[in-house]
N, C-alpha and C positions, 0 to 999 in steps of 0.2 A: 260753739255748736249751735248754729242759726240754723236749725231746717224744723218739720212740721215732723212733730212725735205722732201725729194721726196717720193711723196706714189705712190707705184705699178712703181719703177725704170726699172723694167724686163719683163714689160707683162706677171706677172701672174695673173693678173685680166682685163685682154683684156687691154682695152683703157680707163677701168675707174679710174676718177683722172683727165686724161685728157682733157684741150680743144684744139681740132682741130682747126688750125688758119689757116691749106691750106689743102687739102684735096684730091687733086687730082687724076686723073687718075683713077684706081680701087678701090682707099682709102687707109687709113693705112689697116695691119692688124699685127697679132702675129703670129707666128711659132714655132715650137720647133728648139731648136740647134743641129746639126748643119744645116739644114734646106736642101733644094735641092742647086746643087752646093755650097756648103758651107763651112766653117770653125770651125775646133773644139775652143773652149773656154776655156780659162785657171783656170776657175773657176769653180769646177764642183755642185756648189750650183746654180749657174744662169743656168736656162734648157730653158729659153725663151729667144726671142729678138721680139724687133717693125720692121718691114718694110715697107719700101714704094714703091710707081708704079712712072710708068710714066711720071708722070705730079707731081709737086714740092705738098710734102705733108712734114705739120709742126707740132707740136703740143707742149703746154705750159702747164707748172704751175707756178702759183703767190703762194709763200708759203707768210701766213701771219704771221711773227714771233713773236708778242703778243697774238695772236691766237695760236701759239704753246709754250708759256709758259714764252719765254723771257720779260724781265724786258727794259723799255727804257733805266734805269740811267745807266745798265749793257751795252748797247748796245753803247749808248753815251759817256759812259767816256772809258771804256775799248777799243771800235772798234775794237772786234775782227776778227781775221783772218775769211776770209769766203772761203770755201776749195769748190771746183765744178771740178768734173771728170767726163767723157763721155768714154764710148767703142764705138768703130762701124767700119761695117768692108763691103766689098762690095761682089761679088758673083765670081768664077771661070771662069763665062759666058760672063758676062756683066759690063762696067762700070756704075758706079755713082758717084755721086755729095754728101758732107754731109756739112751740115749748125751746128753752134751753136752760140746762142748769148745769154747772161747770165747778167742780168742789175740788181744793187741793187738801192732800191728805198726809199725813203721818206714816212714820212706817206700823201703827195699827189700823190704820186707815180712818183714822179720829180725823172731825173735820176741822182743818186751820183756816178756809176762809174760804167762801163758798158767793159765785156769783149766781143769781138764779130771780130773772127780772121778770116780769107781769107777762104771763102769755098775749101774744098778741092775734089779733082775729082781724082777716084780711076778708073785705067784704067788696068785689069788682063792681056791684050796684052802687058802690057809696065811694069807690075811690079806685087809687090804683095799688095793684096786685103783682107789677114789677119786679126782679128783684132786688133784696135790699138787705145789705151786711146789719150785724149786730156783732160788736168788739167788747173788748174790755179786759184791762191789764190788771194784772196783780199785783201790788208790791207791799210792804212793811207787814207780812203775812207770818214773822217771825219765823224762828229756827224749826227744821225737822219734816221739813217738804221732803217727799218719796215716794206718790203718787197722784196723777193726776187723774179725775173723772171729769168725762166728759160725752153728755146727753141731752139729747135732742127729738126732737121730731111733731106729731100731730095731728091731724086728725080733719078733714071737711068737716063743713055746718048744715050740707043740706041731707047727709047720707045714704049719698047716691052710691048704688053698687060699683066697685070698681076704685080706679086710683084716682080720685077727685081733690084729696088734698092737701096740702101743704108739701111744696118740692124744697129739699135743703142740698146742697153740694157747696163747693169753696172752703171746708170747713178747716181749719187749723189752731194749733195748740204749740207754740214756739216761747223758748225759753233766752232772754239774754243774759249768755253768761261769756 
């Protein structure tokens, strides 16, 4: 079962799928690619991405993977590799900040091992703002995997009114089993 447990990866259905765990400034919202000051996409099947304002905006999903079809004894004995990739890319104009933290869980939602690397701050005066993936697999995670979380998002540096920054899309969360 090789396909992506994230529903609506790309904001083509707004924000649904989504919960809002920070929400700030103007709010999320969606845009098309390559948006104002923007960058083109190397994938010409993704035409959307998420953005955020101002003020630190997050948003999550708990995929439940008995709920999507997985077996525990499969998940237990095997502990297959769990693969999570992110795009996101910041603006020509202005910097921003991007967050990810990606926790596999228990069936109490205890955390068995938890990916969640240094925010990174995308400044277009000092470099490029492009976009650019952030992967990272999971494996020897032991027994008792039964939810995935999976969160993201960020915030501009200059807090300018409006959707100034950090845009994420491409996102995915696949399991080799």
């Amino acid at each position: 079962m090789y396909r992506n447990l994230l529903k609506n990866p790309n904001g083509d259905d707004g924000l649904n799928y989504w919960e809002l765990t920070e929400n700030g400034g103007d709010q999320w919202q969606t845009e098309d690619i390559p948006g104002d000051c923007g960058y083109t996409y190397d994938n010409e099947l993704i035409t959307k991405y998420f953005c955020t304002s101002f003020e630190p905006c997050l948003k999550r999903q708990v995929i439940d993977l008995l709920a999507e079809g997985y077996y525990p004894e499969n998940l237990d004995i095997a502990q297959p590799a769990v693969n999570v990739e992110d795009w996101y890319s910041g603006r020509t104009d202005c910097g921003c900040i991007y967050k990810i933290a990606v926790v596999l869980l228990d069936e109490n939602q205890e955390v068995l091992a938890e990916f969640k690397p240094e925010e990174v701050i995308l400044d277009p005066d000092c470099g490029d703002c492009s976009w650019r993936k952030v992967s990272h697999t999971f494996t020897d995670y032991g027994p008792g995997l039964r939810f995935i979380s999976f969160e993201h998002g960020g915030q501009d540096t200059k807090f300018w009114k409006g959707w100034f920054g950090v845009r994420v899309t491409g996102s995915s969360v696949t399991i080799d089993l």
